[in-house]
Every structure is written in structure tokens, then in C-alpha cells.
C-alpha positions, 0 to 999 in steps of 0.5 A: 486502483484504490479509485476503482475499489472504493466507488466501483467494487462491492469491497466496501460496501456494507451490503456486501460484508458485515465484517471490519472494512479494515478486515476485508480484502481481495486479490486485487487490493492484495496485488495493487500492495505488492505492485506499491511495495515494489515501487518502493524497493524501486524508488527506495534503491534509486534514492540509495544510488544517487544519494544525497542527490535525489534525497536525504535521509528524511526520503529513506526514512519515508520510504523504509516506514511505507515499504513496512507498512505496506508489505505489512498489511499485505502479508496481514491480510488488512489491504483495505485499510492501508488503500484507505490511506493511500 
């Protein structure tokens, strides 16, 4: 989905928008988030689950920092700059 909305939508485009790409956002980069945050509260659970079989401390830790950051620029409103560093 990032794919798609760097080389296929207008949302990066300069033509297009005159404010910060870390500014712009769409309902689609904003479901593509809650689609990521999902799968982190998923995988995260699966890790917990099975611990330390799947994973030590460093995959929670890794998983918890991304869950917040990416629930945190969903909710802000900054989807782009997180899809730019997916």
C-alpha cells in the first residue's frame, strides 16, 4: 500500500499540495496504519504467547516502540511520514 501512495497517488506530489509531505494524509494511508497497528498487537500477542520461542525481549521491545509510533501518527494525523519509513 505504501507502494501505491508514493508512485501511483497525488499524495506526494508537489503539484498537488503545498503543505509538509509529513503534514499530508488520506483515509487510505490512515487505514493502511490501523491495518499496521493491527498487525502489531497481533504478532506482538504471538510473541507474549510463545515466549522466549518466537523471540526475546529485543522482538517485544521492537514491537511495542512500532505499535506507538505507529498508532501515534495515525491518531496525529502524520500518516505520510511514517509510510515513508516503512
Amino acid at each position: 500500500m505504501s507502494l501505491y501512495m508514493v508512485f501511483c497517488s497525488n499524495l506526494f506530489s508537489d503539484y498537488q499540495s503545498t503543505e509538509l509531505i509529513t503534514e499530508r494524509s488520506s483515509s487510505l494511508s490512515t487505514f493502511a496504519l490501523g491495518v499496521s497497528v493491527g498487525y502489531f498487537i497481533a504478532d506482538l500477542g504471538t510473541i507474549l504467547w510463545f515466549f522466549p520461542a518466537l523471540g526475546g525481549y529485543e522482538y517485544v521491545i521492537h514491537h511495542l516502540f512500532s505499535l506507538v509510533a505507529v498508532a501515534y501518527a495515525m491518531l496525529t494525523g502524520e500518516d505520510s511520514f511514517t509510510h515513508s519509513w516503512s
